[in-house]
FILUMKE-595373 format. One record per residue: residue number from 0; residue in one letter; x, y, z of N, C-alpha, C in turn. Coordinates in steps of 0.05 Angstrom, whole numbers, plus 5000, padded with zeros to 4 digits. Example, Ala and Ser with C-alpha at 12.3 -4.5 7.8 and 13.67 -1.06 7.14 Angstrom:
REM FILUMKE-595373
0,a,5264,4886,5156,5246,4910,5156,5264,4934,5156
1,s,5257,4955,5142,5273,4979,5143,5258,5001,5157
//
This chain:
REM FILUMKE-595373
0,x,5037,0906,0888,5020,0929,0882,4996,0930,0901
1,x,4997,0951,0916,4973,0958,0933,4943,0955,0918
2,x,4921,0957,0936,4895,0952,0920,4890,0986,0910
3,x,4878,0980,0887,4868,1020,0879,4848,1029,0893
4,x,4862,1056,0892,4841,1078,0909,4810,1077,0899
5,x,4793,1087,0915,4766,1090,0901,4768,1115,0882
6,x,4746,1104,0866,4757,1131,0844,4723,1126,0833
7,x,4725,1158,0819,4699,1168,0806,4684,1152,0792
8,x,4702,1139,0764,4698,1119,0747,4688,1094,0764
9,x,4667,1090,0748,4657,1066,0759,4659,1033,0753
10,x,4661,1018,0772,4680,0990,0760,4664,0965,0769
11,x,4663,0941,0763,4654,0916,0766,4659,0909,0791
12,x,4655,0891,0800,4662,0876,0824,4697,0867,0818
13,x,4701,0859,0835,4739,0856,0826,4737,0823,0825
14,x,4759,0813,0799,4754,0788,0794,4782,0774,0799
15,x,4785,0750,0811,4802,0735,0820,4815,0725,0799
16,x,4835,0733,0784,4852,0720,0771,4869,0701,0769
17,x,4884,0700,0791,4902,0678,0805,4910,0680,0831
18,x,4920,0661,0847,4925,0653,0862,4955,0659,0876
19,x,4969,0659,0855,4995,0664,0861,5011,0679,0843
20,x,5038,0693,0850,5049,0717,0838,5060,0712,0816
21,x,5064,0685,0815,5078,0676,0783,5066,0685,0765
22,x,5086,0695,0741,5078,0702,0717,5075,0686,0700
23,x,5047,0697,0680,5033,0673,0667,5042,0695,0635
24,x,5031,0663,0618,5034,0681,0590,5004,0694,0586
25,x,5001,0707,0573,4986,0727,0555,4967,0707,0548
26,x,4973,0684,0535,4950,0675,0528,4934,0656,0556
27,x,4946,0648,0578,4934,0643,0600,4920,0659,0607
28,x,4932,0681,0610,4908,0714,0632,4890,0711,0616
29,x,4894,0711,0587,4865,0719,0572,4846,0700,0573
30,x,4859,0668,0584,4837,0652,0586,4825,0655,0613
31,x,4839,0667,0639,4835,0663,0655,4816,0689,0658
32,x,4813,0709,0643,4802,0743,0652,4771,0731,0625
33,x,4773,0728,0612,4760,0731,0591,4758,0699,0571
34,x,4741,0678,0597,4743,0653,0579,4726,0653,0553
35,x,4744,0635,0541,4718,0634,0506,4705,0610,0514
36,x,4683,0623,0495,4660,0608,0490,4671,0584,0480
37,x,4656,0560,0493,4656,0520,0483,4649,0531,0454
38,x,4663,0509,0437,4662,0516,0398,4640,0489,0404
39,x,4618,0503,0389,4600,0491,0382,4604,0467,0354
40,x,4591,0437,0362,4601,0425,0345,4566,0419,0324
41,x,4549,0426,0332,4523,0433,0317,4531,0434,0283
42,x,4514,0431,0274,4520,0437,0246,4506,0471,0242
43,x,4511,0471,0211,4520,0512,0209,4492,0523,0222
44,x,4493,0547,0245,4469,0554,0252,4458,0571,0232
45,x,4430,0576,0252,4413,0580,0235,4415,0621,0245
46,x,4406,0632,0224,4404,0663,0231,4406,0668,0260
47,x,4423,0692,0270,4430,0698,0289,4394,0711,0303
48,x,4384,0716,0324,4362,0720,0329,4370,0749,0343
49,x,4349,0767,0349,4357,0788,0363,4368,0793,0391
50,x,4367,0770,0406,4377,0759,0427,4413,0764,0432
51,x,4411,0741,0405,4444,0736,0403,4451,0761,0398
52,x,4442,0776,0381,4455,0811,0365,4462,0832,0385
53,x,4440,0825,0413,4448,0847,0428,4461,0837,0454
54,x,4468,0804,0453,4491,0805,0459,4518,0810,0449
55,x,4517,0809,0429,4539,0807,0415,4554,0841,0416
56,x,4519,0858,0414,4530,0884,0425,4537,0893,0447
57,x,4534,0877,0463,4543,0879,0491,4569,0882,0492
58,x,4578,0852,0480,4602,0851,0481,4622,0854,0467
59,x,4608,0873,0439,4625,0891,0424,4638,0914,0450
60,x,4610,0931,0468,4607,0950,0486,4630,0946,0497
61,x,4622,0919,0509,4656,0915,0537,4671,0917,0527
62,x,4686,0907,0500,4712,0910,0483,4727,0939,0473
63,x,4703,0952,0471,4710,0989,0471,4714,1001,0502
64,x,4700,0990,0513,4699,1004,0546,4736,0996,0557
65,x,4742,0968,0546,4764,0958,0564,4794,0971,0547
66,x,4790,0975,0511,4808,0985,0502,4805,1025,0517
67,x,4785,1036,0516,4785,1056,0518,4790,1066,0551
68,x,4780,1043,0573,4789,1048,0598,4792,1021,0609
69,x,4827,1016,0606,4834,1000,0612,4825,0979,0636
70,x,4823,0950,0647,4819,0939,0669,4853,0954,0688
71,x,4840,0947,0711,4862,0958,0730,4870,0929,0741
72,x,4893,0923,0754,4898,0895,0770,4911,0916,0787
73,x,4919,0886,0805,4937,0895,0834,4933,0864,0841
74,x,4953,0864,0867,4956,0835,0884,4963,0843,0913
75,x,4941,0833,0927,4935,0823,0949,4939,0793,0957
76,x,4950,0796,0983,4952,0771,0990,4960,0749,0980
77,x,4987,0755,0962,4991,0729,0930,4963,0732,0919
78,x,4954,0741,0919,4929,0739,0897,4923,0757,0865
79,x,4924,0742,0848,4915,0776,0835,4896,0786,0821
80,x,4890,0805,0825,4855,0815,0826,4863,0831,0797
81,x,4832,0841,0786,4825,0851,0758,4802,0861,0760
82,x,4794,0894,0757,4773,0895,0763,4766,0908,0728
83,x,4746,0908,0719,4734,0929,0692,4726,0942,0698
84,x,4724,0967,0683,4703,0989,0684,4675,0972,0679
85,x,4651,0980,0689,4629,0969,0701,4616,0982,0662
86,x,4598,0965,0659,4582,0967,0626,4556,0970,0634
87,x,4544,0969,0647,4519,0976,0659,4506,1006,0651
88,x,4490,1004,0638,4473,1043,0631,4472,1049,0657
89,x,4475,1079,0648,4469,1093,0672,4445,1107,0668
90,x,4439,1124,0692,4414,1134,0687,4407,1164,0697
91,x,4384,1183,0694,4400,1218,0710,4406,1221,0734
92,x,4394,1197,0749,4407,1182,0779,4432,1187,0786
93,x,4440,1167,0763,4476,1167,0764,4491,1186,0761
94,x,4478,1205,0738,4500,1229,0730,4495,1252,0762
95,x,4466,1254,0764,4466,1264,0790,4483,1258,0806
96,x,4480,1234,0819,4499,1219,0836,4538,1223,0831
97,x,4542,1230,0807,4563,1229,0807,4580,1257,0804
98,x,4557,1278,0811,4565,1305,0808,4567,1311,0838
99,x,4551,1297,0861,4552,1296,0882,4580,1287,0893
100,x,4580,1261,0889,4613,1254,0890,4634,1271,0881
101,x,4629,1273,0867,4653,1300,0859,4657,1323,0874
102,x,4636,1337,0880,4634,1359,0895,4649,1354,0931
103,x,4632,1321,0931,4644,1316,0961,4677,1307,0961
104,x,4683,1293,0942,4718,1285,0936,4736,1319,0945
105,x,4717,1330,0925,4735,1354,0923,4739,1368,0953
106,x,4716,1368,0969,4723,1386,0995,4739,1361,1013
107,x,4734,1339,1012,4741,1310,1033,4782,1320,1031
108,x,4785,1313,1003,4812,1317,0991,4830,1350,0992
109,x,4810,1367,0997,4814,1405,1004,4832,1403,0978
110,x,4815,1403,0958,4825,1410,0925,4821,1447,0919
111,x,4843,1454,0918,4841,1483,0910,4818,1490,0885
112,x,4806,1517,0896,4793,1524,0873,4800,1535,0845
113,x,4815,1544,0847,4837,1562,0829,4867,1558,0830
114,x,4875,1567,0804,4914,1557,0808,4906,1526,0793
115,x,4933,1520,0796,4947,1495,0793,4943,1475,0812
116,x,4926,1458,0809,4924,1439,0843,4916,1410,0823
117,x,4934,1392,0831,4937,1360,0815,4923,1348,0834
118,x,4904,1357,0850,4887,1347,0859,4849,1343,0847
119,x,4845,1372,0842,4822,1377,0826,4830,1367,0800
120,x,4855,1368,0789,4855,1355,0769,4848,1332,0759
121,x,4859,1306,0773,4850,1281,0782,4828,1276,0776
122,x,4812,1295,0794,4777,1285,0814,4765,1285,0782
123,x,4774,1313,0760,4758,1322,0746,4768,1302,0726
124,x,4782,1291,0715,4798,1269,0697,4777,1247,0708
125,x,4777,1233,0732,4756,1213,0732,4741,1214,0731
126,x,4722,1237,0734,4702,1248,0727,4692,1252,0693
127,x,4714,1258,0680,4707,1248,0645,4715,1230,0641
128,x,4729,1214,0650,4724,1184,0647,4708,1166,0649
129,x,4693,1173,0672,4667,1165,0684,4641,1180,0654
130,x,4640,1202,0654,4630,1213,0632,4639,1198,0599
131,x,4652,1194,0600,4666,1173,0570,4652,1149,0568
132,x,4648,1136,0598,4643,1110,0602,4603,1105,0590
133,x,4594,1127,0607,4566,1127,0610,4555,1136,0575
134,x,4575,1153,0569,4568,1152,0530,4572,1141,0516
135,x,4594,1120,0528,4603,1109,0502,4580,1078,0499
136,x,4569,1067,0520,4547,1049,0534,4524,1060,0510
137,x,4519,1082,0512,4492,1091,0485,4506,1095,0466
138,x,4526,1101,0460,4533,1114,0433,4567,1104,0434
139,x,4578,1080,0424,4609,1082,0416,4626,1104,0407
140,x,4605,1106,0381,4622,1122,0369,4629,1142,0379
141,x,4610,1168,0398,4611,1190,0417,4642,1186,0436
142,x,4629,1158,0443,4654,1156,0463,4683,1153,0457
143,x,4677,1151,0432,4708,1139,0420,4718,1170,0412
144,x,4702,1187,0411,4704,1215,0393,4706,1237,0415
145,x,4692,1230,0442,4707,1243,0468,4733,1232,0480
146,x,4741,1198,0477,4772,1198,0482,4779,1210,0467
147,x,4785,1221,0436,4805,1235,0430,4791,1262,0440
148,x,4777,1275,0446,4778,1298,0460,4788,1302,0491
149,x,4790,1276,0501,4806,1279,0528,4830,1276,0520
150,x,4844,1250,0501,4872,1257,0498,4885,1283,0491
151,x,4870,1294,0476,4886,1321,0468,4884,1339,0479
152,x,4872,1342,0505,4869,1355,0522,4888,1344,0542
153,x,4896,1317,0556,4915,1310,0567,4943,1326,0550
154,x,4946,1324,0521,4973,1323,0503,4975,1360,0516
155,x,4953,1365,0511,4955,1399,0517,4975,1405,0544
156,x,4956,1393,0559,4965,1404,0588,4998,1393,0591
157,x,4994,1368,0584,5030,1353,0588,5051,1379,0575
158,x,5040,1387,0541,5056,1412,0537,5054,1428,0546
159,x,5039,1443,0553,5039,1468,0587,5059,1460,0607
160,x,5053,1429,0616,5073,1424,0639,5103,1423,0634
161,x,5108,1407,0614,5141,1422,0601,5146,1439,0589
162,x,5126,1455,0586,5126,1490,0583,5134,1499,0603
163,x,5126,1495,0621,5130,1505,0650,5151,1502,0666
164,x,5159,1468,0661,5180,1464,0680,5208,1467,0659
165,x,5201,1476,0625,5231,1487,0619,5239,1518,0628
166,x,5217,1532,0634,5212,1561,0637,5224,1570,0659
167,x,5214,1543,0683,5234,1537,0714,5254,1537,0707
168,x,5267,1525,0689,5295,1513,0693,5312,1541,0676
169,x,5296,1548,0661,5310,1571,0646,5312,1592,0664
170,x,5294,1598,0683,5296,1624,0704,5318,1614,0728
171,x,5314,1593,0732,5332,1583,0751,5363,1589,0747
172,x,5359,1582,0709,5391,1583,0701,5400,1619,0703
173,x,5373,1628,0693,5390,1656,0697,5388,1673,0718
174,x,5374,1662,0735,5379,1673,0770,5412,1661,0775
175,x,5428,1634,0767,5440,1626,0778,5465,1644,0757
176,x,5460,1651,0739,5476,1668,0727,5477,1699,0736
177,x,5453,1704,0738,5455,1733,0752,5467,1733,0775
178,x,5463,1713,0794,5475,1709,0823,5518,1706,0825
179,x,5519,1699,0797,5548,1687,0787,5561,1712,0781
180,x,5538,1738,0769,5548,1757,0750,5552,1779,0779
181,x,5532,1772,0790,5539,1791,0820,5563,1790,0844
182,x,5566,1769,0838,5590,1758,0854,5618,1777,0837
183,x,5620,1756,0816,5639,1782,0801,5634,1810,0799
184,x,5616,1820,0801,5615,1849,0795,5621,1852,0823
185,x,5615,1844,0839,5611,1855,0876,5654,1852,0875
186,x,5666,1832,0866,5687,1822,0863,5695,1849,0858
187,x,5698,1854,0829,5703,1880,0816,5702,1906,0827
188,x,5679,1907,0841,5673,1932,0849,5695,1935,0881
189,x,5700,1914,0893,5721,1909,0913,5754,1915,0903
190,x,5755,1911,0882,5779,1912,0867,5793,1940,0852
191,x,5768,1946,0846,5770,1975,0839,5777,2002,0866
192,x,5749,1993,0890,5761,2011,0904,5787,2003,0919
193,x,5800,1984,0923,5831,1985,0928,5847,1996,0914
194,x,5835,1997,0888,5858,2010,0867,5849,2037,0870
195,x,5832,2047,0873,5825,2078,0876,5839,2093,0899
196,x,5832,2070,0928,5850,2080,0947,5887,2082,0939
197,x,5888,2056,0921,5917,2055,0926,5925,2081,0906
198,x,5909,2091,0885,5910,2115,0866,5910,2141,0884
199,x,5903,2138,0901,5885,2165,0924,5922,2168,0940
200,x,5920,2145,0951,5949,2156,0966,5970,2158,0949
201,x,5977,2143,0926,6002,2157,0904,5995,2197,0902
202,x,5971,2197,0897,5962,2228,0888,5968,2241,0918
203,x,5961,2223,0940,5970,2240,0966,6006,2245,0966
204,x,6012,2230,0961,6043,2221,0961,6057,2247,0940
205,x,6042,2251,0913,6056,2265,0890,6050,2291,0906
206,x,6021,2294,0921,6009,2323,0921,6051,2335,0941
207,x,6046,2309,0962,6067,2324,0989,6091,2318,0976
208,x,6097,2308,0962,6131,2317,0941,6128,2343,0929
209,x,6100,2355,0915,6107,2369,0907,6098,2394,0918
210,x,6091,2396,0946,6091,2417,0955,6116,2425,0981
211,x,6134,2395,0974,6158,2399,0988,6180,2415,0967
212,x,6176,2403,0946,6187,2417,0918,6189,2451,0924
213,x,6156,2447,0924,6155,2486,0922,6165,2495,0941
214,x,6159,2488,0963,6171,2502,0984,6199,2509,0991
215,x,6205,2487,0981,6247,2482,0979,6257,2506,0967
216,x,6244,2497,0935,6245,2525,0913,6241,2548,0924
217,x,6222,2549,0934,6205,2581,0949,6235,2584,0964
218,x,6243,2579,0994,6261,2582,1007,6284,2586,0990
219,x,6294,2569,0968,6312,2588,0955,6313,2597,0935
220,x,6292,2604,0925,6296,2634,0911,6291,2652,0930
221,x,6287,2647,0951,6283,2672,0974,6312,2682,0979
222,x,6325,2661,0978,6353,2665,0994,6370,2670,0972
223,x,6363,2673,0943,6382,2674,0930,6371,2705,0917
224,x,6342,2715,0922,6342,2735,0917,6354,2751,0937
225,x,6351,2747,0960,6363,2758,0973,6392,2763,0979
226,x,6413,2742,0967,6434,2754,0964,6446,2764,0941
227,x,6419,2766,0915,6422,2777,0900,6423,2814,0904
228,x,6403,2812,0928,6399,2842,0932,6427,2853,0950
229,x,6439,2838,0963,6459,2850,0976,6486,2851,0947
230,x,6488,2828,0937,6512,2836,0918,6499,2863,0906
231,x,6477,2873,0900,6468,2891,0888,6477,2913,0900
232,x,6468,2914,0925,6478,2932,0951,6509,2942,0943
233,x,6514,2909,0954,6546,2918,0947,6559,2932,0924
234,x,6546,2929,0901,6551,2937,0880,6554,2967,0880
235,x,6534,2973,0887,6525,2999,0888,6549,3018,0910
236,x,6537,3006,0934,6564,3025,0945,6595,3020,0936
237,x,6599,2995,0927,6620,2997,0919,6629,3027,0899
238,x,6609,3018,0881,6604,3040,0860,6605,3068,0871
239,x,6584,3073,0879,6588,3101,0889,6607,3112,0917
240,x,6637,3096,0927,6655,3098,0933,6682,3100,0914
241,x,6677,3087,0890,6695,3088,0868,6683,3111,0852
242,x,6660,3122,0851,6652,3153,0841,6668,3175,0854
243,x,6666,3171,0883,6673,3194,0905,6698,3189,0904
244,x,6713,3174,0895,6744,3179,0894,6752,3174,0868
245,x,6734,3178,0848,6744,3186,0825,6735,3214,0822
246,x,6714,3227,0835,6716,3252,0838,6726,3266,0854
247,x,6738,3259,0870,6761,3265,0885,6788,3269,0871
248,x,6793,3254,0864,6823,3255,0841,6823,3276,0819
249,x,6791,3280,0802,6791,3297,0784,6789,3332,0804
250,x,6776,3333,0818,6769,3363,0831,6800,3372,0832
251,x,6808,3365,0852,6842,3377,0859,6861,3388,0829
252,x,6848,3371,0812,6871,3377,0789,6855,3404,0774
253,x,6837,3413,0784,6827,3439,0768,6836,3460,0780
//
């Protein structure tokens, strides 16, 4: 593990834990991070004095500071380091001072002003951390009562962020469906006009049968009226040659 970045939150000097990368038990680190006090073999003391009380609140202080912002480690060099958040009051120095830093992180790092940028996010997270730290030093309970106002403000945003990235995945799915539904339709619409064309030349095909039809027809009823009109013809003169010699036969006999 690399050493940690500098960050807003403010921390102790970093403390040498061990030497080498082997893993120790739980109850070693704790002797080794946090030795106890020699057990006094005195007989029962006497009233605690104001001395002892506000150490003792001290180190009630560190015990809230380290559950509420964890120590950080890392290892260098086989070594492995432990630093705390720093228990020290602060003062309007510091809050000054640490609005400065912020302001400069933010332009050093080119943290967007606006939008979504997990950069300003960060700066401003160590920044109420750092703010958690410096209240909870005067007042525990404050501080214990702004971590749950930063957790649930972390819980918020995390649900925004899988708000967001199911919202991605849902648009994604139906871009990739619309893109699926276009293909087929584009498919379709290729399919159809082959069949339109192939519909277009049958209808070309029926139109020239059936204007070979008519025409056939046309030509003969032409030709059949027309030799309707000559048997007619013929009829006729036949006829009125069989008049003229049937009136021929009758005249003579009068």
């Amino acid at each position: 593990m690399i050493p940690p970045i500098d960050s807003l939150l403010k921390y102790d000097h970093p403390l040498l834990v061990s030497r080498n990368t082997e893993k120790k038990s739980a109850k070693a680190r704790a002797l080794k991070v946090s030795p106890q006090q020699p057990i006094s073999t005195s007989p029962i003391p006497s009233p605690p004095k104001p001395k002892a009380i506000a150490v003792d609140v001290t180190k009630q202080t560190e015990e809230i500071l380290n559950a509420i912002l964890p120590p950080r480690e890392w290892t260098e060099n086989s070594q492995m380091w432990i630093q705390q958040v720093s228990s020290t009051p602060c003062t309007r120095i510091d809050v000054v001072h640490l609005q400065e830093q912020l302001d400069i992180k933010l332009q050093q790092r080119q943290a967007r002003e606006t939008g979504i940028c997990p950069v300003r996010r960060e700066l401003y997270s160590q920044c109420f951390d750092e703010l958690i730290r410096q209240v909870t030093i005067n007042c525990a309970e404050r501080g214990l009562l702004l971590l749950r106002v930063r957790d649930e403000i972390r819980m918020t945003i995390a649900a925004y962020q899988t708000l967001y990235e199911s919202s991605v995945a849902f648009g994604m799915r139906k871009a990739l469906q619309a893109e699926e539904g276009k293909t087929d339709m584009e498919k379709r619409i290729v399919d159809l006009e082959a069949e339109k064309k192939d519909l277009e030349r049958q209808l070309n095909e029926q139109k020239a049968k059936c204007e070979a039809i008519e025409k056939r027809e046309s030509e003969r009823r032409q030709v059949e009226e027309k030799k309707h009109a000559e048997e007619i013809q013929f009829l006729k003169r036949t006829n009125q040659q069989l008049k003229a010699q049937l009136d021929g036969i009758i005249s003579p006999r009068k």
